[in-house]
Each structure stands twice: as C-alpha cells, then as structure tokens.
PDB file of N, CA, C and O in Angstrom:
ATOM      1  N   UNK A   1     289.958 281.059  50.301  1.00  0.00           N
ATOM      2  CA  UNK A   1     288.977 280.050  49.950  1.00  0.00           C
ATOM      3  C   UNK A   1     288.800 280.050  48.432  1.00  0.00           C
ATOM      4  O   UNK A   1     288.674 281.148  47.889  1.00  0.00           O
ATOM      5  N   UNK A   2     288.783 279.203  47.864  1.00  0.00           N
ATOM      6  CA  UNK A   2     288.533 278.802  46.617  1.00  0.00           C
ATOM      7  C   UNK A   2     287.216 278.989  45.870  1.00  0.00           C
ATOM      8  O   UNK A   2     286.195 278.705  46.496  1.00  0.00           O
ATOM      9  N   UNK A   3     287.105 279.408  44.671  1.00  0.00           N
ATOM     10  CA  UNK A   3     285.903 280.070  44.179  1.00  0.00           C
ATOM     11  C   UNK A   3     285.015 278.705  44.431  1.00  0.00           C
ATOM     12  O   UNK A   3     284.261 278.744  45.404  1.00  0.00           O
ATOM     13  N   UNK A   4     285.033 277.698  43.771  1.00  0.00           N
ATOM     14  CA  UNK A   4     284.177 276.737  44.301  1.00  0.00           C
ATOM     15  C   UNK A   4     284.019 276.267  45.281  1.00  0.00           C
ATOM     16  O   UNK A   4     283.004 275.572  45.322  1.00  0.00           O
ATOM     17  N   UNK A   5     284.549 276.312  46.113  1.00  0.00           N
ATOM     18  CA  UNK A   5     284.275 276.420  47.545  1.00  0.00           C
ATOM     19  C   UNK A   5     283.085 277.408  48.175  1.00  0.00           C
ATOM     20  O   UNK A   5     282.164 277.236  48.973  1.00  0.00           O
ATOM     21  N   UNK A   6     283.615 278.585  47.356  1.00  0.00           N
ATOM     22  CA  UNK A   6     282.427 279.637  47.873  1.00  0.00           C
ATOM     23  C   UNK A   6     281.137 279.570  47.452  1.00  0.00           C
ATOM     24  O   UNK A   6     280.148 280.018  48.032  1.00  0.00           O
ATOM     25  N   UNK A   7     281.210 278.795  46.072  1.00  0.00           N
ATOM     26  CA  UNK A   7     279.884 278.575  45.632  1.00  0.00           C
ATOM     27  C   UNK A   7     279.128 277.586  45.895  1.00  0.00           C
ATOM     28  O   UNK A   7     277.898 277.634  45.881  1.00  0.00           O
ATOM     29  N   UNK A   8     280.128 276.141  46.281  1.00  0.00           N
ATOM     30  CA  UNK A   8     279.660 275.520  47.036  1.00  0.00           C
ATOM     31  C   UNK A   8     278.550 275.763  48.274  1.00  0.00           C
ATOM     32  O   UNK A   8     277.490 275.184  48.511  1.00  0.00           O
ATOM     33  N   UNK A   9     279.128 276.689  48.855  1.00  0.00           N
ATOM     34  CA  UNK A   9     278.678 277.094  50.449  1.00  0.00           C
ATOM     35  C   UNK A   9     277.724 278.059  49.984  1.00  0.00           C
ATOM     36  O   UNK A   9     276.708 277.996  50.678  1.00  0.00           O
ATOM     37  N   UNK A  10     277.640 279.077  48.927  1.00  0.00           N
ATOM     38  CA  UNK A  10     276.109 279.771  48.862  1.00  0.00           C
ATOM     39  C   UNK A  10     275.618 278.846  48.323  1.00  0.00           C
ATOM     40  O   UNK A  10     274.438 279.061  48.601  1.00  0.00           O
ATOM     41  N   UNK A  11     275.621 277.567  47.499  1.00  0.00           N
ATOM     42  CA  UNK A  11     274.402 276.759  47.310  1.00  0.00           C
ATOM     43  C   UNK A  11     273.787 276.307  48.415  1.00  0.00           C
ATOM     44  O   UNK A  11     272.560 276.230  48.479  1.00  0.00           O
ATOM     45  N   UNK A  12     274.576 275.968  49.379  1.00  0.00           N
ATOM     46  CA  UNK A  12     273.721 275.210  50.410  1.00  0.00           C
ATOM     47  C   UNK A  12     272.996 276.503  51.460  1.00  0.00           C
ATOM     48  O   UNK A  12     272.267 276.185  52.400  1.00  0.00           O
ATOM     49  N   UNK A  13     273.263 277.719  51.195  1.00  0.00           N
ATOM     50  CA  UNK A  13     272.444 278.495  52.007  1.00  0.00           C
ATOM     51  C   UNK A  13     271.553 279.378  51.283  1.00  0.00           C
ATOM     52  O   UNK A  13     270.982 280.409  51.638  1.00  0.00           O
ATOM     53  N   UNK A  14     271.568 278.524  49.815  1.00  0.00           N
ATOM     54  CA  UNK A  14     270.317 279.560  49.335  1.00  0.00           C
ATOM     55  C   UNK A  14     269.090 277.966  49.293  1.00  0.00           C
ATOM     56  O   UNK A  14     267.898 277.929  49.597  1.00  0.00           O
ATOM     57  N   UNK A  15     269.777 277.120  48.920  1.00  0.00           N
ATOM     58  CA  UNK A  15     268.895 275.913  49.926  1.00  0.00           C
ATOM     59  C   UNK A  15     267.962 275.619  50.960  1.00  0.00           C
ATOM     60  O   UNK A  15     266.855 275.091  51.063  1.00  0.00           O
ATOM     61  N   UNK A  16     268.985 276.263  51.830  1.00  0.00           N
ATOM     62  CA  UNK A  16     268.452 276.480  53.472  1.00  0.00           C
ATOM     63  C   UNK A  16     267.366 277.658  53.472  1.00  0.00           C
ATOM     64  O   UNK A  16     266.523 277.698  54.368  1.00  0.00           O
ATOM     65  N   UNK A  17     267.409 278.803  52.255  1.00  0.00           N
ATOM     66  CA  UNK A  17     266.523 279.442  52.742  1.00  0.00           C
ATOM     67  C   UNK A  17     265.247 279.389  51.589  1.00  0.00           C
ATOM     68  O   UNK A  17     264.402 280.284  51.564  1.00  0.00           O
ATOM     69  N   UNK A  18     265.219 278.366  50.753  1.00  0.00           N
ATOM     70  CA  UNK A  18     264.294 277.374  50.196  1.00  0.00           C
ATOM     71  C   UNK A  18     263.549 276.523  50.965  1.00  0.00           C
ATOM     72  O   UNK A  18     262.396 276.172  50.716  1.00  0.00           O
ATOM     73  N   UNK A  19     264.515 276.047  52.322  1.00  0.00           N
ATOM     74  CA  UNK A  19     263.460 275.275  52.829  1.00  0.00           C
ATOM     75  C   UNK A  19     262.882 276.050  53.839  1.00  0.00           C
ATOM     76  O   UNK A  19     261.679 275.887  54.046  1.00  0.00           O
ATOM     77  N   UNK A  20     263.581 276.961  54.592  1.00  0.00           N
ATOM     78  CA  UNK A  20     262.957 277.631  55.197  1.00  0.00           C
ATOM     79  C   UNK A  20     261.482 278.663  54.784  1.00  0.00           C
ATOM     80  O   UNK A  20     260.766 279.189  55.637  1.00  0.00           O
ATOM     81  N   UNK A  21     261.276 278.771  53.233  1.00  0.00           N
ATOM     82  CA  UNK A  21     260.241 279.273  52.700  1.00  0.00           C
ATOM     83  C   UNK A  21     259.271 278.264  52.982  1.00  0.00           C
ATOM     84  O   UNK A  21     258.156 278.451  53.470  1.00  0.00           O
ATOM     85  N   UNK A  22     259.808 277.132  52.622  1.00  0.00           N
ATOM     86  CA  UNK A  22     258.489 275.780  52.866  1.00  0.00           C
ATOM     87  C   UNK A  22     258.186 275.785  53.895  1.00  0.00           C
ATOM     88  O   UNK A  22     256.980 275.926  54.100  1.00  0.00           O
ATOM     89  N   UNK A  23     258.867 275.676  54.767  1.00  0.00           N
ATOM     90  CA  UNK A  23     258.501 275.766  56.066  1.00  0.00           C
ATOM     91  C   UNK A  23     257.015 277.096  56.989  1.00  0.00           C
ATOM     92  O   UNK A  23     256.231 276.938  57.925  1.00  0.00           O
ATOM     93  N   UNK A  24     257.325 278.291  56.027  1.00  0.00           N
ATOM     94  CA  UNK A  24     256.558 279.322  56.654  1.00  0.00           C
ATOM     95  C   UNK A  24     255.227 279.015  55.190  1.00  0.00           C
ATOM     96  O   UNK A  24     254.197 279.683  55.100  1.00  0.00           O
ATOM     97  N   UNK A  25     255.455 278.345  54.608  1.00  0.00           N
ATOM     98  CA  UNK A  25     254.123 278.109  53.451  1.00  0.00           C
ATOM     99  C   UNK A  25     253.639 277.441  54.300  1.00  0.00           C
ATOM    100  O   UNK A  25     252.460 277.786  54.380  1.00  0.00           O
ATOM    101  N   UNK A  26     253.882 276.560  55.099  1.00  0.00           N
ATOM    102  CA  UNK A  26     252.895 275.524  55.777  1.00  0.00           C
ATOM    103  C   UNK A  26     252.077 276.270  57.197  1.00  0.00           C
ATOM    104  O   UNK A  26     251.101 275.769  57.756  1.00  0.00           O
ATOM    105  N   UNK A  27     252.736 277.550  57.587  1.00  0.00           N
ATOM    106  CA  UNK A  27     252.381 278.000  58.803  1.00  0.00           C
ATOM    107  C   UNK A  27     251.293 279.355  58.369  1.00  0.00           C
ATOM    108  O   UNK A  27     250.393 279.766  59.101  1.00  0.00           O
ATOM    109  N   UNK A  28     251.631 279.895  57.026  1.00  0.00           N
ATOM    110  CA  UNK A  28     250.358 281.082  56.745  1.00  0.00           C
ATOM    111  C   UNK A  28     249.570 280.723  55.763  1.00  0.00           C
ATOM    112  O   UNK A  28     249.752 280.110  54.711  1.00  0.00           O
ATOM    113  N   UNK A  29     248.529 281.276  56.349  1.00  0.00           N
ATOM    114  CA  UNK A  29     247.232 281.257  55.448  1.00  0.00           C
ATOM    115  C   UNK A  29     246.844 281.840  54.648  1.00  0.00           C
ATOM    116  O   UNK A  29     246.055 281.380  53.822  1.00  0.00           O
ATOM    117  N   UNK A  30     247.410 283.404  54.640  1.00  0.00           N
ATOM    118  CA  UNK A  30     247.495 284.550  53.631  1.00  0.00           C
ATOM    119  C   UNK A  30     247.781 284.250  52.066  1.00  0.00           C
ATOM    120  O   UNK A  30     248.918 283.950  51.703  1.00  0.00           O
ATOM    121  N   UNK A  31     246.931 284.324  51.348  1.00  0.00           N
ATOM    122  CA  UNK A  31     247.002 284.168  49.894  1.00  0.00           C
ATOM    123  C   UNK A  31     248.341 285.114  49.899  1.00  0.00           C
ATOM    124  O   UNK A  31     249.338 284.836  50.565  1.00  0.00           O
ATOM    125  N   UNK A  32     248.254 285.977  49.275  1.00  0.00           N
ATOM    126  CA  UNK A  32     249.259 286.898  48.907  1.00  0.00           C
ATOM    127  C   UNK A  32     250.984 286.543  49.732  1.00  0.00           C
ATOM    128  O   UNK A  32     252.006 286.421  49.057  1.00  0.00           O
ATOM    129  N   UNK A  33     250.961 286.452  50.959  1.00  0.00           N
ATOM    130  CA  UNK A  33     251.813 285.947  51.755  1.00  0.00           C
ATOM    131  C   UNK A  33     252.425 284.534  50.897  1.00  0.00           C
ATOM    132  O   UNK A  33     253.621 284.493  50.608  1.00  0.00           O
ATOM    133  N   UNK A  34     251.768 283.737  50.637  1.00  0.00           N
ATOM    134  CA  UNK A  34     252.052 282.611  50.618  1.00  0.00           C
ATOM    135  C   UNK A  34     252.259 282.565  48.695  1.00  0.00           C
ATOM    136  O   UNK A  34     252.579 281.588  48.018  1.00  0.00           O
ATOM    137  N   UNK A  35     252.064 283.442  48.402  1.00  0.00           N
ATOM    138  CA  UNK A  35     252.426 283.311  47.027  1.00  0.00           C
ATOM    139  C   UNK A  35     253.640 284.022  46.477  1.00  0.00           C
ATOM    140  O   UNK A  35     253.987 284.029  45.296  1.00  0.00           O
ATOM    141  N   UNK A  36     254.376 284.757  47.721  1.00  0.00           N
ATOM    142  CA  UNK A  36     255.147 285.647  47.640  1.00  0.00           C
ATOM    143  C   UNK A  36     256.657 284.420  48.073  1.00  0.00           C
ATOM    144  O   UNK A  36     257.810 284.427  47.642  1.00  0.00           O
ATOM    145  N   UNK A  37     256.012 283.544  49.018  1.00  0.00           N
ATOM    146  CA  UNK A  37     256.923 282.338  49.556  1.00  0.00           C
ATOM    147  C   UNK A  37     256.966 281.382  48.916  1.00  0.00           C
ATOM    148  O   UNK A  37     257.989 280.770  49.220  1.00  0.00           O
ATOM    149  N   UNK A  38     256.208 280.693  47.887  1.00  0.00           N
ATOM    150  CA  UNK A  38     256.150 280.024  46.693  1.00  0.00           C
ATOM    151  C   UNK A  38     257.275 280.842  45.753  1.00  0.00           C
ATOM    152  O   UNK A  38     258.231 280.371  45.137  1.00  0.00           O
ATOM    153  N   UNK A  39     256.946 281.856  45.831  1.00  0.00           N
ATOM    154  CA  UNK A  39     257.835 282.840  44.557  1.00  0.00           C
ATOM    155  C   UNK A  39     259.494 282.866  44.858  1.00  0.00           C
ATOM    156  O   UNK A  39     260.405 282.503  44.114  1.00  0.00           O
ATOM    157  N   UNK A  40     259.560 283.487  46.366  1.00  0.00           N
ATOM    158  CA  UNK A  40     260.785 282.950  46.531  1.00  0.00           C
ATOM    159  C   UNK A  40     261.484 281.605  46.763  1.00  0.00           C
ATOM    160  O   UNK A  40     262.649 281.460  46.392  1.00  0.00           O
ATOM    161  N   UNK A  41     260.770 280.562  47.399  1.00  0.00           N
ATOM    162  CA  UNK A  41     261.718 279.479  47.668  1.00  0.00           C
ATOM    163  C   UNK A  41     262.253 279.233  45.821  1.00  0.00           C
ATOM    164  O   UNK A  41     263.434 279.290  45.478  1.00  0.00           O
ATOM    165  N   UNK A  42     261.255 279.004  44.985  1.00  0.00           N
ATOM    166  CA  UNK A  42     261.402 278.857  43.805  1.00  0.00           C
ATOM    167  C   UNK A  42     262.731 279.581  43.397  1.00  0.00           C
ATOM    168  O   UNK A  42     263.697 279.015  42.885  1.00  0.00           O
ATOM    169  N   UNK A  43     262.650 280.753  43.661  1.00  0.00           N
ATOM    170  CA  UNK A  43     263.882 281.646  43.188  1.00  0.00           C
ATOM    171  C   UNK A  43     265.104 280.900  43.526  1.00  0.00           C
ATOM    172  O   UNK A  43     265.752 280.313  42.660  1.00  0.00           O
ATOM    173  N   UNK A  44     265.519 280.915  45.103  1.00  0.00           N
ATOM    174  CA  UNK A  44     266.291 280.023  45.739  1.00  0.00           C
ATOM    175  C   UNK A  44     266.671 279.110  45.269  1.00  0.00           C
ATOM    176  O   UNK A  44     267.895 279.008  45.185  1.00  0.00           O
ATOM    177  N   UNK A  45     266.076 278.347  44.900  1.00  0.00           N
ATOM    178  CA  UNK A  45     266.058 276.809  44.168  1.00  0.00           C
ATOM    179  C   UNK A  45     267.170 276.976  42.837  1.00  0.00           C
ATOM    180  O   UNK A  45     268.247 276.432  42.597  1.00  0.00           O
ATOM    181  N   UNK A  46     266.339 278.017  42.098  1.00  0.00           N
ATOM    182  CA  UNK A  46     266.642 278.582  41.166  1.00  0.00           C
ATOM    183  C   UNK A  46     268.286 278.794  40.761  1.00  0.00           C
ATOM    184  O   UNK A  46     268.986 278.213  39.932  1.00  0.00           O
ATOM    185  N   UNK A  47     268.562 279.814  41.656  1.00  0.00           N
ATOM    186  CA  UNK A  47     270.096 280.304  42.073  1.00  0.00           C
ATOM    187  C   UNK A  47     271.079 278.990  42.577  1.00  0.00           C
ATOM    188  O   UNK A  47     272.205 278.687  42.183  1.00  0.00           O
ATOM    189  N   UNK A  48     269.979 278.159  43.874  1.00  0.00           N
ATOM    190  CA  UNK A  48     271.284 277.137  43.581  1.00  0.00           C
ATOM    191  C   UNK A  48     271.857 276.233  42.735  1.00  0.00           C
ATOM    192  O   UNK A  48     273.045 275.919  42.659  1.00  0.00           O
ATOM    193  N   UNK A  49     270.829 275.796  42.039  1.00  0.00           N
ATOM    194  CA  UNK A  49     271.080 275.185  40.381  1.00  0.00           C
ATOM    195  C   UNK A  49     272.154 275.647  39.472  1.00  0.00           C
ATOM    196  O   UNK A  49     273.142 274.984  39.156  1.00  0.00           O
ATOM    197  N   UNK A  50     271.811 277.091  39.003  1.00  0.00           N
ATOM    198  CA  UNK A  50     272.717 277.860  38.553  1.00  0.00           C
ATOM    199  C   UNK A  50     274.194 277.905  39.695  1.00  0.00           C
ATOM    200  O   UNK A  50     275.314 277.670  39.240  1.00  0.00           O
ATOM    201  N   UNK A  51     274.017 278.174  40.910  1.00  0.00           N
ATOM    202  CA  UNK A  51     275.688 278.025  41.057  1.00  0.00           C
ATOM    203  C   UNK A  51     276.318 276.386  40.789  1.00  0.00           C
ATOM    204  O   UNK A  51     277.390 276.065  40.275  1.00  0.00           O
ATOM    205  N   UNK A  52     275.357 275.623  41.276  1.00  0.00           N
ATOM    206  CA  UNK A  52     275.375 274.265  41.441  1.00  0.00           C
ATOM    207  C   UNK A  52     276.415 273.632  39.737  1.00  0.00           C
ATOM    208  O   UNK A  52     277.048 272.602  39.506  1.00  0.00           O
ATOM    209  N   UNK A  53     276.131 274.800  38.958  1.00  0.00           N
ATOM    210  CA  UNK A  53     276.014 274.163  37.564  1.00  0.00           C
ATOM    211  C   UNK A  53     277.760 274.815  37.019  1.00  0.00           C
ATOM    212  O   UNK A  53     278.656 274.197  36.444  1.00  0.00           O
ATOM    213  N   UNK A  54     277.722 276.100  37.435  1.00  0.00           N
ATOM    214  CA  UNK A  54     278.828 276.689  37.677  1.00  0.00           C
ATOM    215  C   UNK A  54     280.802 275.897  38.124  1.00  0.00           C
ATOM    216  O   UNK A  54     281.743 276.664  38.328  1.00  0.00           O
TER     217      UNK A  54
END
C-alpha cells in the first residue's frame, strides 16, 4: 500500500474518532469528562489536517 494511501485511511479514522467524541459530548454531563472529549476530538481533528496536508 502506498504511503498516501495509508495516510489517506488514518485521516478518515482519526475523523471517525472526532466524531465519535461528539457524539459522547452530547451523552455526558460531567464537566471534567466532557472537557477531556472537547480536548480530544479537537486533537483528532488536529492530526487529520496535518496528515490531510502531508
């Protein structure tokens, strides 16, 4: 498999687990919890940009 190929495919699963952070922000109520899931989807986001850019 081809390096962009591979990076292709971790962008879309650091994506997936961006939205999957949104997803559990909407289900807890926990301050701390939920700032920890803000922190990561962000990260996520983050990383796929950077491979995205790659």
């Amino acid at each position: 498999m081809s390096k962009a190929k591979k990076s292709e495919n971790l962008s879309k699963v650091k994506l997936a687990l961006a939205e999957k952070c949104d997803r559990l922000i909407r289900a807890t109520s926990s301050v701390p919890r939920l700032k920890k899931l803000k922190n990561q989807a962000a990260r996520f986001r983050r990383q796929a940009a950077d491979l995205a850019r790659e």
